[in-house]
KOLZA-395203 format. One record per residue: residue in three letters; x, y, z of N, C-alpha, C, O in turn. Coordinates in steps of 0.2 Angstrom, whole numbers, padded with zeros to 4 digits, always signed. Layout:
N
ALAXYZXYZXYZXYZ;...
This chain:
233
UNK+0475+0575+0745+0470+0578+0741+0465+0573+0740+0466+0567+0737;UNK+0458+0573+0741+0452+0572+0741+0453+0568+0730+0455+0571+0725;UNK+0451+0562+0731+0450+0561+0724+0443+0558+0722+0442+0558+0716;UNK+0437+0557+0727+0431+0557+0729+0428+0554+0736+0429+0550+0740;UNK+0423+0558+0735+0420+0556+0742+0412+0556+0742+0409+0560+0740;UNK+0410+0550+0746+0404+0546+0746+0399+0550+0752+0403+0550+0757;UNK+0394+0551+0753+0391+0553+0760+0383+0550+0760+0378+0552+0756;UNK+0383+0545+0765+0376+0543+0763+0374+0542+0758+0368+0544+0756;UNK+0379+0537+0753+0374+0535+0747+0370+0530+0746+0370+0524+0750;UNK+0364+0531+0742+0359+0523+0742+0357+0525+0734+0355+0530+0732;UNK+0360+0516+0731+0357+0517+0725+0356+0509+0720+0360+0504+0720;UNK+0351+0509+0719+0348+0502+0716+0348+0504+0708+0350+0509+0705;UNK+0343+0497+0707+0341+0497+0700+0333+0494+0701+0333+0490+0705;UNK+0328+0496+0698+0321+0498+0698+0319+0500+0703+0317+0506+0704;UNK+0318+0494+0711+0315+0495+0714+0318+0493+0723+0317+0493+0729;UNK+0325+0492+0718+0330+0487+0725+0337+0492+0725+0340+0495+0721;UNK+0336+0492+0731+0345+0494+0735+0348+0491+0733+0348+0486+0736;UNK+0355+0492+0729+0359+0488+0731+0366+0489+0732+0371+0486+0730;UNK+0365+0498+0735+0372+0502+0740+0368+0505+0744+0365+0510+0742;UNK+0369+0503+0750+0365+0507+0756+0368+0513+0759+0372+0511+0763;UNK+0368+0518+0759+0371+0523+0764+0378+0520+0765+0381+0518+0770;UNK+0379+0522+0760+0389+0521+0760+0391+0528+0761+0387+0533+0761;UNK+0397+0528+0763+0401+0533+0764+0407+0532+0767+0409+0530+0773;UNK+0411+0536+0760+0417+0534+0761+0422+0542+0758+0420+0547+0756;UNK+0428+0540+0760+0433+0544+0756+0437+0541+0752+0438+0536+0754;UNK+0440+0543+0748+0448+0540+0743+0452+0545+0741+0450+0549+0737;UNK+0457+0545+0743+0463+0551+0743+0467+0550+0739+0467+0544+0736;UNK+0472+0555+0735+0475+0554+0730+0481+0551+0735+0483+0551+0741;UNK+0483+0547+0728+0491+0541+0730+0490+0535+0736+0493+0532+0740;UNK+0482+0533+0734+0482+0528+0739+0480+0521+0731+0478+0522+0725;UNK+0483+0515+0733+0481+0510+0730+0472+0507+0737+0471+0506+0743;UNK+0469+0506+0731+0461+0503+0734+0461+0499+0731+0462+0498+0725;UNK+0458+0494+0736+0456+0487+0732+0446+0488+0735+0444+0491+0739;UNK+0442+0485+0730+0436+0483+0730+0434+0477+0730+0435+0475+0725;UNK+0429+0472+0734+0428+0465+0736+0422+0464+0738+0419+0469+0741;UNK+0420+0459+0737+0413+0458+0739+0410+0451+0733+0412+0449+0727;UNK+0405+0448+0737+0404+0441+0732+0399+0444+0727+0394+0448+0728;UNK+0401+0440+0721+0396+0441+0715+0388+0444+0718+0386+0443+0723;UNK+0386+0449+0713+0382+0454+0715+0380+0456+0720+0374+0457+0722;UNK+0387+0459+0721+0389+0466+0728+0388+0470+0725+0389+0475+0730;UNK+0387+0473+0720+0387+0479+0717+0393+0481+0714+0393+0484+0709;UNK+0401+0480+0716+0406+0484+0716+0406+0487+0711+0407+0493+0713;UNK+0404+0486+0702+0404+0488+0698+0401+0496+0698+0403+0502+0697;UNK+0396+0494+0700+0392+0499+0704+0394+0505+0707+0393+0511+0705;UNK+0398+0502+0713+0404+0507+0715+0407+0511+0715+0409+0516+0718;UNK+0408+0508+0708+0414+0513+0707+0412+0518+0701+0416+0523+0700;UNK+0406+0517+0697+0403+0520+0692+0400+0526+0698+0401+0531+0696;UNK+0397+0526+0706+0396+0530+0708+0400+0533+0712+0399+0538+0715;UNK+0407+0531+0712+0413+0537+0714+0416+0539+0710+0421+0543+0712;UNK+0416+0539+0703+0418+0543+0697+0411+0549+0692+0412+0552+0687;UNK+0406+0548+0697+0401+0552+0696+0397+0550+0689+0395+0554+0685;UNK+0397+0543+0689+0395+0542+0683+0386+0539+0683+0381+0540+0679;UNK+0386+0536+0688+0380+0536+0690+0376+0542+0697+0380+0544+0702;UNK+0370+0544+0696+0368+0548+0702+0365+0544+0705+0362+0541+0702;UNK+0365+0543+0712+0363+0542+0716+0355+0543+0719+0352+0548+0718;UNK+0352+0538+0722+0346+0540+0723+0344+0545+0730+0340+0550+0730;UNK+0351+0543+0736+0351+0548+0739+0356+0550+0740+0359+0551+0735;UNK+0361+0553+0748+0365+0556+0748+0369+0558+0742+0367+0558+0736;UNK+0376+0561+0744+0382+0564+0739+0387+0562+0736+0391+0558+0739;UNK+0388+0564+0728+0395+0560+0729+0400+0567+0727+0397+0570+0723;UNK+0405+0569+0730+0409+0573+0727+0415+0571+0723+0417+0566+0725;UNK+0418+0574+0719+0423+0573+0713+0428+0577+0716+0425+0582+0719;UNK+0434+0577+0716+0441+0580+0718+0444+0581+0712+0441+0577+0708;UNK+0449+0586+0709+0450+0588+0705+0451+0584+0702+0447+0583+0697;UNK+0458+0578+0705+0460+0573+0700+0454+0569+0695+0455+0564+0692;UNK+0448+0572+0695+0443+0566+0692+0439+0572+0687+0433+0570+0685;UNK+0443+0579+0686+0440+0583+0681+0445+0585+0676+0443+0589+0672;UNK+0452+0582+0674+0454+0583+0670+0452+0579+0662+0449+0574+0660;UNK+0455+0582+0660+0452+0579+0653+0454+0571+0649+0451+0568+0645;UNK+0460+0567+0653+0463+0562+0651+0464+0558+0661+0468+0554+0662;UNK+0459+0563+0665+0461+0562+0673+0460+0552+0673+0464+0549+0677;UNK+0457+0550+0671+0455+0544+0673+0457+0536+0667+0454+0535+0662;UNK+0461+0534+0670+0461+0528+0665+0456+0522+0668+0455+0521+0674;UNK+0454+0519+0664+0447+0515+0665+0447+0508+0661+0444+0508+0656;UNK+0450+0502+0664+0450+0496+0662+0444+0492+0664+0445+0488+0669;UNK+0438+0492+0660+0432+0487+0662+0432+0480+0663+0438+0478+0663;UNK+0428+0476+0664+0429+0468+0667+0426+0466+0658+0422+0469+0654;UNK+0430+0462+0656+0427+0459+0650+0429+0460+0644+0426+0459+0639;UNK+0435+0465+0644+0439+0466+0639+0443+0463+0634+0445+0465+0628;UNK+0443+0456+0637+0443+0450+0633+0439+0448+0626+0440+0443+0622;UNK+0432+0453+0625+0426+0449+0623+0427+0452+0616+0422+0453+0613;UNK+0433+0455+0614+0436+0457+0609+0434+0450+0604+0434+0444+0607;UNK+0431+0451+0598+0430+0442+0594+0437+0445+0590+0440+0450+0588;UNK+0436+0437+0588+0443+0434+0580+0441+0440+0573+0445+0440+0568;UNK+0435+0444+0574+0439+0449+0569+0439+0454+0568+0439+0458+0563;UNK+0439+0457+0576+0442+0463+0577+0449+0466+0574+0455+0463+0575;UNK+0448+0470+0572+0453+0472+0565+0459+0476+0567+0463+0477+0562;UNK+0461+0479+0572+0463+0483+0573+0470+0479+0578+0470+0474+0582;UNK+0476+0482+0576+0481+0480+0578+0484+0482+0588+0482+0487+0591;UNK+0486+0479+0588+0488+0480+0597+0491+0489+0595+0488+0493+0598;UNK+0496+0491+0592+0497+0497+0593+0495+0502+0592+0496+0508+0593;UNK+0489+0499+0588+0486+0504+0585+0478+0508+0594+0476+0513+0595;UNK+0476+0502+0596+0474+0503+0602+0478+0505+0605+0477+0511+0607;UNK+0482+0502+0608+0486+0509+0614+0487+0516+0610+0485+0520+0613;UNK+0490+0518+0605+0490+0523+0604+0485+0529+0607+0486+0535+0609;UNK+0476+0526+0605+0472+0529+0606+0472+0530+0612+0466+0530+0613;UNK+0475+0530+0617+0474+0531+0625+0479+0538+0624+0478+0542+0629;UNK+0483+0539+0617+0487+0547+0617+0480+0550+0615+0479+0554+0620;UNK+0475+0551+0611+0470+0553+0607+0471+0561+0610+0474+0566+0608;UNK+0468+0559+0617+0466+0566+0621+0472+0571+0621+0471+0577+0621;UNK+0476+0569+0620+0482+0575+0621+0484+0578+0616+0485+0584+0616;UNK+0484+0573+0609+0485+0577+0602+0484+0586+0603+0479+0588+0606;UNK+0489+0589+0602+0486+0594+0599+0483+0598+0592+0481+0594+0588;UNK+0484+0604+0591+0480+0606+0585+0478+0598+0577+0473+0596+0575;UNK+0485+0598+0575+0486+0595+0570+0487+0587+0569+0490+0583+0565;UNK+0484+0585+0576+0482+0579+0580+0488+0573+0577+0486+0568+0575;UNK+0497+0576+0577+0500+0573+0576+0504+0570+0581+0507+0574+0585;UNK+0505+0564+0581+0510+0562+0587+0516+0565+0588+0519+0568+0583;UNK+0520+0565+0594+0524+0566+0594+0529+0560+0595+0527+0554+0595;UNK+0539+0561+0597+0542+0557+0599+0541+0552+0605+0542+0546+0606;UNK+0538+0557+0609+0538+0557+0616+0532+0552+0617+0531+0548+0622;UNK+0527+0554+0613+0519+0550+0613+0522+0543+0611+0520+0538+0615;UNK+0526+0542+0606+0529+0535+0603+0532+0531+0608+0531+0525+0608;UNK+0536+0534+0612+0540+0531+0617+0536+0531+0623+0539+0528+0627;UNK+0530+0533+0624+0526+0531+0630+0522+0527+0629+0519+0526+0633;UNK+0520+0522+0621+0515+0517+0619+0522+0511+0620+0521+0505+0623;UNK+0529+0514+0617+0532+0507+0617+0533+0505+0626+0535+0500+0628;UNK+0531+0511+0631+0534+0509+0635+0528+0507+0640+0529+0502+0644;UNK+0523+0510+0638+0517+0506+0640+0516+0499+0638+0512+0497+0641;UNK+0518+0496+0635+0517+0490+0631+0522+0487+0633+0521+0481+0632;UNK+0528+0489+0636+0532+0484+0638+0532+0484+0645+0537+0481+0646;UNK+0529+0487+0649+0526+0487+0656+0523+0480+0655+0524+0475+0659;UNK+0519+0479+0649+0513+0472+0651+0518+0469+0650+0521+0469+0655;UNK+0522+0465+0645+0524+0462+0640+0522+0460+0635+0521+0454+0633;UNK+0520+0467+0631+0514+0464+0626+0517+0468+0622+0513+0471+0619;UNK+0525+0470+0620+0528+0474+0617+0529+0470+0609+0528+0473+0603;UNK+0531+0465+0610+0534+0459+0605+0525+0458+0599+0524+0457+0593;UNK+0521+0460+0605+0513+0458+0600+0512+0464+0598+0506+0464+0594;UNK+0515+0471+0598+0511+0477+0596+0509+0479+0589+0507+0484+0587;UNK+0511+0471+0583+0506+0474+0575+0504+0468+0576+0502+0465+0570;UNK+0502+0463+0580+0498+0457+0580+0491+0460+0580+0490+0466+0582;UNK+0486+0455+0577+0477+0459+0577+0476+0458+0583+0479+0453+0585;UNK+0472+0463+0588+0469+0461+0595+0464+0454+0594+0464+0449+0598;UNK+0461+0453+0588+0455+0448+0590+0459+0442+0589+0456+0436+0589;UNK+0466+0442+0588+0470+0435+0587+0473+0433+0595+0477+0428+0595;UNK+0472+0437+0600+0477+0434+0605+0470+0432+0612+0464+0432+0612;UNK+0475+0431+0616+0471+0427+0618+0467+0431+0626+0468+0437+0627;UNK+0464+0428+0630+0460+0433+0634+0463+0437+0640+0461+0443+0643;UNK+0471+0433+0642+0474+0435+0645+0479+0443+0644+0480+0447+0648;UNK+0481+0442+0636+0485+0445+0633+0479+0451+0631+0480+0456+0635;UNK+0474+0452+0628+0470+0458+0628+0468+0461+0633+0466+0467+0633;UNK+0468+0458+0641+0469+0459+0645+0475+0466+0647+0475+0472+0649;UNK+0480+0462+0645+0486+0468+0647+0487+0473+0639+0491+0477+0639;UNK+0483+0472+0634+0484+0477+0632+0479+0485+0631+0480+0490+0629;UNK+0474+0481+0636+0469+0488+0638+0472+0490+0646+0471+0495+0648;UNK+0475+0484+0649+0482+0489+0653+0485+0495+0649+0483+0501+0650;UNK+0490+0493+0646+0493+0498+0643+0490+0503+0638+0494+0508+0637;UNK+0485+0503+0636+0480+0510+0632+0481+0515+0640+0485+0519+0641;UNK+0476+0510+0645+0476+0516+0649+0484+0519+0653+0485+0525+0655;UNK+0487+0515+0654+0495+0515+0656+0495+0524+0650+0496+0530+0653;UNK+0495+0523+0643+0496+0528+0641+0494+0534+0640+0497+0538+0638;UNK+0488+0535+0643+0487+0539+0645+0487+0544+0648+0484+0549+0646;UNK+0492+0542+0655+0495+0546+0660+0490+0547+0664+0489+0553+0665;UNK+0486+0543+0667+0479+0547+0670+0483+0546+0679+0487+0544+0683;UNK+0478+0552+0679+0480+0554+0687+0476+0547+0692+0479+0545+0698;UNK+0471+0544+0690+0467+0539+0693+0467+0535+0687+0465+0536+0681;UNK+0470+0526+0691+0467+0522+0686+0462+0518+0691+0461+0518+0697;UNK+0458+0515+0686+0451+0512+0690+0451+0506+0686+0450+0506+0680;UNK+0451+0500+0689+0453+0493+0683+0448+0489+0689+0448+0489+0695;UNK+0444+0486+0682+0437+0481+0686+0440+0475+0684+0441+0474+0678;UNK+0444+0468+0689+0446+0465+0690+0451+0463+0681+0449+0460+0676;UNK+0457+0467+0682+0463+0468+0680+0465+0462+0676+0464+0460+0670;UNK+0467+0457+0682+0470+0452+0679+0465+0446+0678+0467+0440+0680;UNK+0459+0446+0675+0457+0440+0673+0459+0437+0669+0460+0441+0665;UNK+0461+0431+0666+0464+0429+0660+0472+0427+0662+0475+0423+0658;UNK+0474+0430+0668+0481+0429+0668+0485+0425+0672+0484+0426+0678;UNK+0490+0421+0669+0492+0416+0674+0495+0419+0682+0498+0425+0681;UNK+0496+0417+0688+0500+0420+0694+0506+0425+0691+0506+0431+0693;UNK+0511+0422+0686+0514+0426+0688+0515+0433+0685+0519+0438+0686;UNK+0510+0433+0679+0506+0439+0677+0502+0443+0680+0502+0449+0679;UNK+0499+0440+0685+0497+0444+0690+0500+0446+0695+0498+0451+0698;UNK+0504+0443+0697+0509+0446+0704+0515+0452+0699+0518+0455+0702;UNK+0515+0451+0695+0519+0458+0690+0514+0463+0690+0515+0468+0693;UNK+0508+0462+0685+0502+0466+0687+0503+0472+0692+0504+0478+0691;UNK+0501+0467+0699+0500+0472+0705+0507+0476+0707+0507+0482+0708;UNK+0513+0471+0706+0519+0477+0708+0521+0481+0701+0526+0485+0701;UNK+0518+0481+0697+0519+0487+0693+0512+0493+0696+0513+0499+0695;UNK+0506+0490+0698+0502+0496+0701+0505+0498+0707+0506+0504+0707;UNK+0507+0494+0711+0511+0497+0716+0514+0501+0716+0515+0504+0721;UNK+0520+0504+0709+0523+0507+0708+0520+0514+0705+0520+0520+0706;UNK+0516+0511+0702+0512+0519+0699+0510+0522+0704+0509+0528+0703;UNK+0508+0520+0712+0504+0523+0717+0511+0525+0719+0512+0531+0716;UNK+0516+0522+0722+0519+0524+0724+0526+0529+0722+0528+0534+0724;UNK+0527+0526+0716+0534+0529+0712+0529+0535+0708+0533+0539+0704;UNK+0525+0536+0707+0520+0542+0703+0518+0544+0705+0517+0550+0703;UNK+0514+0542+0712+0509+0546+0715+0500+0545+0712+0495+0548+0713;UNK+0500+0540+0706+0493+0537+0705+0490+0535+0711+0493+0533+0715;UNK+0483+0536+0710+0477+0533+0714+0476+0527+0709+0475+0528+0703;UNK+0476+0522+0711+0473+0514+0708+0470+0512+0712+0473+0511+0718;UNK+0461+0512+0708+0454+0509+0713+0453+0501+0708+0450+0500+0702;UNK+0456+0496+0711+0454+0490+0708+0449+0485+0711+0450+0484+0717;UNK+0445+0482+0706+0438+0478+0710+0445+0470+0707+0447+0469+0702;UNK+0445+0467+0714+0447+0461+0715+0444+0457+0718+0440+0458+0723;UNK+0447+0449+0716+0443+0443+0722+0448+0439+0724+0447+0434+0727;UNK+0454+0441+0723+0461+0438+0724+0465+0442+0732+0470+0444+0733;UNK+0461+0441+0735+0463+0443+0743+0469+0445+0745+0471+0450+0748;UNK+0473+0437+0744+0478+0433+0747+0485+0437+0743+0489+0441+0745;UNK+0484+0434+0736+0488+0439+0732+0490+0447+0731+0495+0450+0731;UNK+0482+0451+0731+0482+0460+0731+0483+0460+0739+0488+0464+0740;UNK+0482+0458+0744+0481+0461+0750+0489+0465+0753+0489+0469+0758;UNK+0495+0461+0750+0501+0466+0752+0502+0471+0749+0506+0475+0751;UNK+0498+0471+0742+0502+0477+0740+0494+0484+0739+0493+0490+0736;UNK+0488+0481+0744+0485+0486+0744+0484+0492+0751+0484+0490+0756;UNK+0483+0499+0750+0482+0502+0757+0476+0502+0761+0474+0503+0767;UNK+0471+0500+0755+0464+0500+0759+0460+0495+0756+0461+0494+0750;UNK+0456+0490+0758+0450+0487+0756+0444+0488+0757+0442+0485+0762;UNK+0440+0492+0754+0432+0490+0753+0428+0483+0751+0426+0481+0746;UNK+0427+0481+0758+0420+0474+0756+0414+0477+0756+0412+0481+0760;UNK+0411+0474+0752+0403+0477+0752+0401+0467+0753+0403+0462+0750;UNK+0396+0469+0763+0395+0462+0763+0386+0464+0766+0384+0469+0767;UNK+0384+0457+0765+0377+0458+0765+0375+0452+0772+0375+0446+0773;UNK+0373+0457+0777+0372+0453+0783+0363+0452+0781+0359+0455+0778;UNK+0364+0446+0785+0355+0443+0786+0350+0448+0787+0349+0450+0793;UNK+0347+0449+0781+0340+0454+0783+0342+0461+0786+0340+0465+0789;UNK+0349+0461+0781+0348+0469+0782+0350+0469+0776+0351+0464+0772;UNK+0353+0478+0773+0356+0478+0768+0364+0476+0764+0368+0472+0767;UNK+0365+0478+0761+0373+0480+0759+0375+0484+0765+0372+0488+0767;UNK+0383+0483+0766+0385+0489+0772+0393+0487+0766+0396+0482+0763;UNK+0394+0492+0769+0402+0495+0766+0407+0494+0772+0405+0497+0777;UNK+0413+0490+0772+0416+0489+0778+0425+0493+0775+0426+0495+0769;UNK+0429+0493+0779+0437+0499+0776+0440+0492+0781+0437+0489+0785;UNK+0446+0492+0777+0450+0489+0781+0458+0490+0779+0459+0489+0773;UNK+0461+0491+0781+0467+0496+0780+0473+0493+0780+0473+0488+0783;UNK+0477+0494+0778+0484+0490+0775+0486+0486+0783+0488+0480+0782;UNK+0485+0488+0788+0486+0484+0795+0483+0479+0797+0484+0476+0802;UNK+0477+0479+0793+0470+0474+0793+0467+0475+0798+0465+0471+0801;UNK+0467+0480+0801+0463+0484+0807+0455+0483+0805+0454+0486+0800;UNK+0451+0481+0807+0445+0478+0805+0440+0484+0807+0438+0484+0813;UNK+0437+0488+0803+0430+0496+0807+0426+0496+0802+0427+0494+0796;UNK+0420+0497+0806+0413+0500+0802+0414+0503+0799+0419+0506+0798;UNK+0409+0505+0795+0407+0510+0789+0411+0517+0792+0412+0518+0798;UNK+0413+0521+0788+0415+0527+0787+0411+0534+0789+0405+0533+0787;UNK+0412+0538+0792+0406+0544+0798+0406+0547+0790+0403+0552+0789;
């Protein structure tokens, strides 16, 4: 199942390119990684394969998984930048990742309760769940906007460099808990990384966005076999 797809895209800011005629696809139940050096666009990226930005040329299409109302869990870079007096408690954030589902009388249920404690103890951040978010530390708000979107149930998660903030062996858990959602759930997870060495066994695909001398950005695929091919037809 088609979860989006790219055809001849090109899309800057003012006056500058900076995704040239991409084109790609992303299939539901694949883990992707995204790579590229500082101002590669990836951010970019992926704001134009969830149709969030349009495009100056070509198309992007959306697959169902990316129209339901709770379809996408969405971890930004910089979640950390929570300050010391943000008021709001760890539990009370993951919670709101149920928001969408409430029905009529937007009361929780059991089932919502045991998916925040279980989300929360995916990261290890279950012991912090009435501590204030702006009292911990960069790593830890980290994993706890993991788990909002964990609770959500989304068909697609999309996380712009996950583990910042966290030591190896929070990250090597990290990934084999993504690995599990692609695999044991059937989630699509599209994560922009710079950690090659560590994501590279547990991803099926990588997109580098690399910039050859006096041309543009090009899009390269490289496939859990490291099979090395040009842009996508």
């Amino acid at each position: 199942m088609l979860v989006t797809s790219m055809r001849d895209v090109t899309f800057g800011y003012g006056d500058t390119p900076v995704v040239e005629q991409v084109s790609l696809d992303i299939h539901a139940g694949e883990f992707v990684g995204i790579t590229g050096p500082n101002g590669a666009a990836k951010t970019t990226m992926i704001k134009l394969m969830l149709g969030l930005l349009k495009p100056w040329t070509g198309s992007v299409q959306l697959g169902q998984a990316l129209k339901g109302k709770s379809a996408v869990g969405y971890v930004p870079q910089q979640v950390a930048s929570f300050n010391s007096g943000f008021p709001s408690k760890v539990i009370e954030l993951v919670r709101s990742g149920c928001y969408a589902k409430l029905g009529l009388f937007r009361r929780f249920t059991p089932e919502m309760d045991r998916l925040v404690e279980t989300s929360l103890k995916q990261v290890g951040m279950w012991e912090y769940r009435d501590r204030r978010i702006g009292d911990l530390s960069g790593g830890q708000k980290q994993r706890i906007c993991l788990a909002r979107a964990f609770a959500q149930e989304p068909d697609v998660l999309v996380l712009d460099e996950p583990a910042t903030g966290m030591d190896k062996e929070s990250r090597m858990g990290l990934y084999e808990l993504l690995r599990h959602n692609v695999t044991g759930h059937g989630r699509t997870v599209i994560m922009v990384t710079h950690s090659l060495e560590e994501t590279g066994p547990f991803l099926d695909r990588l997109i580098t966005l690399e910039r050859k001398e006096q041309e543009g950005w090009q899009c390269l695929i490289t496939n859990s076999c490291s099979a090395h091919f040009g842009p996508e037809a």
